[in-house]
N, C-alpha and C positions, 0 to 999 in steps of 0.2 A: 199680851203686851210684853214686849222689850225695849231693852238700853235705846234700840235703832229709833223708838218712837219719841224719843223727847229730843229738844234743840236747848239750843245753852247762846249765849251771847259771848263770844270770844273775846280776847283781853286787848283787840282793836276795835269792838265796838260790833262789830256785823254776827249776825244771827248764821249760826251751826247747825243746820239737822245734823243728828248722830247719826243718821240713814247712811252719810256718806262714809261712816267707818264701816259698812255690813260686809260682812265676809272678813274681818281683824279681828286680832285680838285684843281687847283691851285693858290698861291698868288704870282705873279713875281714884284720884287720890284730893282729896282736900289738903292744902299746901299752904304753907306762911314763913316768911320769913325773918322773922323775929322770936322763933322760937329755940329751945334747943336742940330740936328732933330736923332746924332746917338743911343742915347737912346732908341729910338724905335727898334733897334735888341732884347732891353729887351719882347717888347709886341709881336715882330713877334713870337721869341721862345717859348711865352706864348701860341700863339695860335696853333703855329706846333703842342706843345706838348697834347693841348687841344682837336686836332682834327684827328693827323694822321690814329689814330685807325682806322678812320671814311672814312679814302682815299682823305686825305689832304695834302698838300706839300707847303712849301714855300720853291721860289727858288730865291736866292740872287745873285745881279747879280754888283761888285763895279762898281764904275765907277767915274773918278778922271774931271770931267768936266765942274764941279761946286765949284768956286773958289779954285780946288784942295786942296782938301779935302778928297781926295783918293791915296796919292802918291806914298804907299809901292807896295811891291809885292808881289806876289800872297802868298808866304808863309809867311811875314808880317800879312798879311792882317787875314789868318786862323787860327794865332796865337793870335791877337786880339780878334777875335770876338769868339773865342774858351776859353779861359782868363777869358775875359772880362766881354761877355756877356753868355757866355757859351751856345755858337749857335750850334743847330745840323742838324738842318735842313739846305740839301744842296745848294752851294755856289759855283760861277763860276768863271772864272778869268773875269779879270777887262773888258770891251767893251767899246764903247761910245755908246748914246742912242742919239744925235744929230749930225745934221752936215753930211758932204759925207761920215764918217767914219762910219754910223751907224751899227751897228749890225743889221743882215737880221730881228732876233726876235722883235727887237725893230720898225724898218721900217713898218713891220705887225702888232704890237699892237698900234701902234698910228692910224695907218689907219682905224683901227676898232672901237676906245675910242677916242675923241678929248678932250681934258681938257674942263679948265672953257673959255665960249664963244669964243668954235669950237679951240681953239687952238690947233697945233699938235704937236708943239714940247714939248717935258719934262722940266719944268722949274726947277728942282731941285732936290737935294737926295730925296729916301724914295716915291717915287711917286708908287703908289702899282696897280697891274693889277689883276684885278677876272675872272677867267677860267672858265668854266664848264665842267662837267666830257669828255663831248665832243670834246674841246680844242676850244670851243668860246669863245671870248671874254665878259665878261659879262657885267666888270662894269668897270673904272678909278678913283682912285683915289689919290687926291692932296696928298701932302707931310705933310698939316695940318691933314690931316687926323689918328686918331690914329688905332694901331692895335687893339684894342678892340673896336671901335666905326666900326670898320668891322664885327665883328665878328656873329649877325643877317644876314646879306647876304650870308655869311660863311656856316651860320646852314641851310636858303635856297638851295644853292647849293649843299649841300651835303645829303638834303631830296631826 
């Protein structure tokens, strides 16, 4: 099993097999925007833009879970980070990443990535996942983490 085998519902509503990312690389990241870490949609869109050429994707995925900090809806939410940050790289509707509600995608990338000492669950927005072109899971990383302090692993995975 990989990333390629689960589908997501996009943040206009229609169903996404990941299948059609295969052969990218990918940064899956849990996102909100009412956080203080949301500034970082600035660095993600840096990198989308710095790398798609190359068969790179980030995929945003809200999620209101973390002291709700995510409360709009789906078209809220598009309008913000379209605005705002002026995100173009695609965007899912809202899931939860903990708990019995998980998202099946999420259930699978923790299994694979355990945070800092073996933890499994997501402790917070912005927590970012590295894919490889194969849909492994490569790396985890925290929320402290910035999108450019990624972006060497990035240029690995896409060599």
């Amino acid at each position: 099993m990989n990333v390629f085998d689960f589908s997501a519902t996009s943040i206009d509503g229609t169903t996404t097999d990941l299948a059609k990312y295969r052969g990218k690389v990918l940064l899956i990241v849990n996102v909100a925007s009412r956080c203080s870490f949301t500034p970082q949609y600035a660095g993600l869109e840096e990198l989308y833009q710095r790398y798609k050429d190359r068969g790179f994707e980030v995929l945003g995925f809200p999620c209101n879970q973390f002291g709700g900090q995510e409360p709009g809806e789906e078209a809220t939410i598009r309008e913000f980070c379209s605005t705002k940050y002026r995100v173009t790289f695609p965007m899912f509707s809202k899931i939860e990443v903990n708990g019995p509600n998980t998202h099946p995608l999420y259930v699978f990338l923790k299994e694979q990535r355990a945070g800092w000492l073996g933890v499994r669950r997501i402790g917070w927005n912005f927590v970012k996942f590295l894919v490889d072109r194969e849909g492994n899971v490569l790396n985890r990383y925290s929320t402290m983490a910035t999108p450019a302090s990624i972006a060497p692993a990035i240029e690995a995975a896409l060599q």
